[in-house]
N, C-alpha and C positions, 0 to 999 in steps of 0.2 A: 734512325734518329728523326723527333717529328716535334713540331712546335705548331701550336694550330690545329689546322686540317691540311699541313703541308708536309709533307716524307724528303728527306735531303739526304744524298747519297753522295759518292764523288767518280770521277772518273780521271783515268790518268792516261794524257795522249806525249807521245817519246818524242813526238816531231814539232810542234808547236807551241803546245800552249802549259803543258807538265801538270800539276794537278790542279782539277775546274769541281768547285762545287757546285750541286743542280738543286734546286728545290722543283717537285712537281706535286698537283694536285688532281694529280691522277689521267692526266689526259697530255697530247699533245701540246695543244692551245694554251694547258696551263703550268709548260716545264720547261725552265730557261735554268741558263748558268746565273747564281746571283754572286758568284768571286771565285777569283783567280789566285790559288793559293801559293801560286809559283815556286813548287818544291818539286823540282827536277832531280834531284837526290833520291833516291829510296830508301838508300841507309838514314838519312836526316828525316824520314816521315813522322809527324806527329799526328794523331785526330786530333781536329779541326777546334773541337772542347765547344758542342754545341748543346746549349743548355735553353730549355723554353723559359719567361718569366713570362707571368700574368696568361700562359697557356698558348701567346699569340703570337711573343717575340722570341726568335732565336738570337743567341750569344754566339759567333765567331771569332774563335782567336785563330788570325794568322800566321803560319811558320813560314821561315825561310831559312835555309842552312841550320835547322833544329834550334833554331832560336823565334819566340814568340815578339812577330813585329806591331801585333796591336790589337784590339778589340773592338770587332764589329756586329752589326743588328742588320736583322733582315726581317722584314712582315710582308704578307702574302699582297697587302696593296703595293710594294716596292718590288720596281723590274731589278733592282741591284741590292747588296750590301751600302750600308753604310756604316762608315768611319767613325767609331766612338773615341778612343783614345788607343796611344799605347799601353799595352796590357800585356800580360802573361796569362795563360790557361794554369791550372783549372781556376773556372769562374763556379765562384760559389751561388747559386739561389738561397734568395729568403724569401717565400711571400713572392711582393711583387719589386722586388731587390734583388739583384745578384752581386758579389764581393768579387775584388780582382786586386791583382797586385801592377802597378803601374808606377815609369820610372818617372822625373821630371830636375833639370838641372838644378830646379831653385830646395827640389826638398828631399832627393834622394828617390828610392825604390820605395816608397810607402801603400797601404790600402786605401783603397778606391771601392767607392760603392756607383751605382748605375739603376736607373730603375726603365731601362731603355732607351731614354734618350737622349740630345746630346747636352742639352741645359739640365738632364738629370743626371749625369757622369760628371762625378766631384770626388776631391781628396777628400777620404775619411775623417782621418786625423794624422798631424806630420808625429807620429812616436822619437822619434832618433832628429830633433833640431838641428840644422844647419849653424843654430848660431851657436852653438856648445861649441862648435872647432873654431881652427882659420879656416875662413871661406877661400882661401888662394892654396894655402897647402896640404888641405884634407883631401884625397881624393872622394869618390862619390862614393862608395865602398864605406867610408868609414861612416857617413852618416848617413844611411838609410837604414832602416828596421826590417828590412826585407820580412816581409810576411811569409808564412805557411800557413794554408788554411786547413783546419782541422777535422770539424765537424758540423754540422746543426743539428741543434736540440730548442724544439718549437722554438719562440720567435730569436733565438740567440744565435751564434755565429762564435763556434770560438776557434781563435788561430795562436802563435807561437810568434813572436816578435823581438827583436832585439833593441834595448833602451838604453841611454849613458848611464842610468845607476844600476840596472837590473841583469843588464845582457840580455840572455833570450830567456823570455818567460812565456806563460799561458795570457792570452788577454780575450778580453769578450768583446762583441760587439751585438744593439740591435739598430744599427743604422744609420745611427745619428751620432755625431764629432763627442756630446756631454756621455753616450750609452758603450763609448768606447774603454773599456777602464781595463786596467788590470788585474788579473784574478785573483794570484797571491806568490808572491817572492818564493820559491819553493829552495831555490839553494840559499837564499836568508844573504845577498849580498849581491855584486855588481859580477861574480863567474854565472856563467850562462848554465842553464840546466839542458837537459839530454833529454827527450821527449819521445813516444815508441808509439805502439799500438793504443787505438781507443776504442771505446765501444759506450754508445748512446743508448742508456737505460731511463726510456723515461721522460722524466724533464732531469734528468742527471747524467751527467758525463764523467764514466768510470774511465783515466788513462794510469801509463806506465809511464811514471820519471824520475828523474835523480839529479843533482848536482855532480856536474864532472869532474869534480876532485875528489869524489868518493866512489865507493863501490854496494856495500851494503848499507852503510851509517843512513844515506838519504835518500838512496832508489827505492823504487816500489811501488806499487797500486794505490792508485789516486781514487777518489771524487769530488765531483764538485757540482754543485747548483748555478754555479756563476758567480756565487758572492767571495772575498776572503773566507769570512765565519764560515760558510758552509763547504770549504775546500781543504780537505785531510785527506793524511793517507791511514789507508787499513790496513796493510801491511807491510814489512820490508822484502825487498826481493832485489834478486843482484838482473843486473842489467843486460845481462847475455842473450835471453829469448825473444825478446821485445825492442830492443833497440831500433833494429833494423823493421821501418814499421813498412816496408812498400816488400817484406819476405815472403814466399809463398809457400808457407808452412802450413796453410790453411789459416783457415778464423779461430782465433786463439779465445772467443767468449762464446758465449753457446747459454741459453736462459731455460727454466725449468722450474714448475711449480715455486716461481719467484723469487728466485733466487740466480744469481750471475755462476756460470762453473769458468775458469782459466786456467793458462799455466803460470806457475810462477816458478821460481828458482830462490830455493833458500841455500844457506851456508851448510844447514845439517842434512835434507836431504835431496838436495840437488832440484832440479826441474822435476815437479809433480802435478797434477791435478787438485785446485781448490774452488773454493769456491764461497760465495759471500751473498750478504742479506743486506748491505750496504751501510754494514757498522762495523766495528774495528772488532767487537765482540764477537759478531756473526761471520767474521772472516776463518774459514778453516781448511785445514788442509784435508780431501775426501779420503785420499788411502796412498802409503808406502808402497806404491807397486815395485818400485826397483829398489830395495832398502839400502841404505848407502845413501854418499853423497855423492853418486850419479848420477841417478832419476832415472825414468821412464821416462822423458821428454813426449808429454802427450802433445799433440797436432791435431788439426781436423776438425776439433772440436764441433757437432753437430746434433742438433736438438730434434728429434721426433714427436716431443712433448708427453712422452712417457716416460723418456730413458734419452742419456747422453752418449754419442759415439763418439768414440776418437781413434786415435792411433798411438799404440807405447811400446814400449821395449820393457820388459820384466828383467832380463839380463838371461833368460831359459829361453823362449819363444822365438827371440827376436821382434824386428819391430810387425807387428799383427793388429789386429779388431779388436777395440774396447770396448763394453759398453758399461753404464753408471748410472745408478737409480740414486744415485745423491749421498747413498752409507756406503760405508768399508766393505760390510759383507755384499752385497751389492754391486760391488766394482768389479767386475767379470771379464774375462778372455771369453772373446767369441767365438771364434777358432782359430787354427793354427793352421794356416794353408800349409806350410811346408811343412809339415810335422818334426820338425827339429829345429835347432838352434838359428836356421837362416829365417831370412825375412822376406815374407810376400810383398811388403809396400805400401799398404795399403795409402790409395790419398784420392782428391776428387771427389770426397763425402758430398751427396745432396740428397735431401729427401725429398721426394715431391709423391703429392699423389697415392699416399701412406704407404709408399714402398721407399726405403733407403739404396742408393746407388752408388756405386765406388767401383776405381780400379784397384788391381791384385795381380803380384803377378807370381805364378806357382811353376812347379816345374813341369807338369801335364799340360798346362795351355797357356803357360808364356803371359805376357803382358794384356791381361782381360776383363771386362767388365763386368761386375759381381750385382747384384740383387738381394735382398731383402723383403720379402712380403711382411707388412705389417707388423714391422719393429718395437 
């Protein structure tokens, strides 16, 4: 982790002082402890959520007992951390802005922007007002919007926030209390929508949502520019593959000759591979690999920029090596490690270096790492 020309690491002593982060600049002379994270736990350990702004400042949020106690700055002219506010990690960067979510009695759990220092560490905007309740018998729960942060897409910032007419919606931010708005009511009323995986195409942010009192009628693939007008969905898709957006099914978006590939889950044919041009027209499903309403539940999704790999189940194979040049006929089994009905496994898709890499695992060598020359 490095901000500057400074590298931060941490160390953790059992008799003392429990975990000490160091910032050094490469030398004795220039490598001290700059805080004391005091997480004596190791089941509670969190990183630290150390992010550069403006290249010079580092962002520290401190843990203790797996809770986030606040939000501090350290620069390489500073022997110590300093105290920005309470905060919660992940801190988002913009520019020369980072976004944080921070509690305060008078306004709830609201976002907070920081631009380093401590007269530039200010409430964004209070979303969820205190004066909507009783101030004596709301707990603090009930009025704060508690943020999640989502994405950024050039100078935008969008997160998920909870309001008294909306519940939890999309909202954007670039920085300033009037640039704070919201994006668009997607469940059309005060129930809270469901929000999944995203993926920044652009200056546009394609996600996966729904309204929670539905299943197919409102879920499904989003985009959006930032504005209402320019925020629709392309498709419907039921909410099962996406929901859970922190799953480690691999990267479910994957780009190619410009156009977006993902999974989606329809009612007719289950989880399949589609893929879109970022219009409702240009939305299509690539190919029935597992015909039914089962699906091939592709995974891994991963771009060579010739060709797309993933991982499917055909319902014959088992789950093996996809690859997709974008058409039906095109949509290929790579091989079949186990030459029958079980499944290799394939996952840990990365390209680098115009070779494709991934684990596999067959019955002659067990759990192993596979290669690709020039995909």
């Amino acid at each position: 982790m490095t901000a500057g020309d400074r590298v931060y690491y941490q160390t953790f002593d059992d008799n003392e002082h429990g975990r000490l982060l160091w910032a050094t600049g490469g030398d004795s002379a220039n490598t001290s402890v700059v805080l004391d994270l005091d997480e004596e736990d190791d089941a509670n350990y969190r990183d630290p959520g150390l992010l550069g702004v403006s290249g010079q400042t580092a962002l520290l949020a401190k843990w203790g007992d797996g809770v986030a106690e606040g939000l501090w700055r350290h620069r390489q002219t500073e022997s110590q951390a300093v105290p920005l506010a309470p905060g919660d990690a992940p801190v988002f960067p913009q520019g020369e802005l980072a976004f944080f979510t921070s509690y305060d009695p008078a306004t709830g759990r609201e976002p907070y922007v920081t631009d380093g220092t401590i007269e530039g560490t200010r409430l964004l905007r209070d979303l969820r007002p205190k004066t909507a309740y009783d101030p004596v018998s709301s707990p603090p729960a009930e009025f704060s919007s508690s943020p999640q942060w989502v994405a950024r897409v050039g100078s935008k910032t969008y997160f998920t926030a909870e309001s008294l007419f909306y519940g939890r919606e999309l909202w954007v931010t670039d920085g300033t209390p009037l640039g704070t708005v919201l994006v668009k009511d997607i469940s059309g009323n005060s129930t809270s929508s469901i929000f999944g995986k995203v993926h920044v195409w652009g200056d546009k942010l394609l996600f996966f949502a729904g309204a929670r009192t539905s299943y197919y009628e409102e879920a499904g693939l989003w985009i959006s520019d930032g504005t209402s007008q320019g925020t629709r969905r392309l498709m419907i898709a039921a909410p099962d593959p996406w929901y859970d957006a922190e799953s480690n099914d691999g990267p479910m978006f994957a780009e190619l000759d410009g156009r977006i590939y993902f999974t989606a889950k329809t009612e007719e044919d289950g989880q399949e591979l589609w893929s879109t041009d970022g219009t409702v027209d240009g939305t299509q499903r690539v190919k029935d690999i597992f015909p039914g309403s089962a699906g091939s539940e592709p995974e891994w999704l991963t771009s060579t920029g010739s060709a797309i790999y993933f991982t499917g189940n055909d319902g014959r194979h088992g789950r093996e090596l996809w690859r997709t040049d974008g058409t039906a006929d095109g949509t290929v089994l790579v091989k079949d490690f186990t030459m029958d009905a079980a499944s290799s496994l394939p996952q840990g898709l990365a390209y680098t270096g115009g070779r494709l890499f991934f684990m596999a695992t067959t019955p002659d060598a067990g759990a192993a790492a596979w290669v690709i020359d020039q995909p």
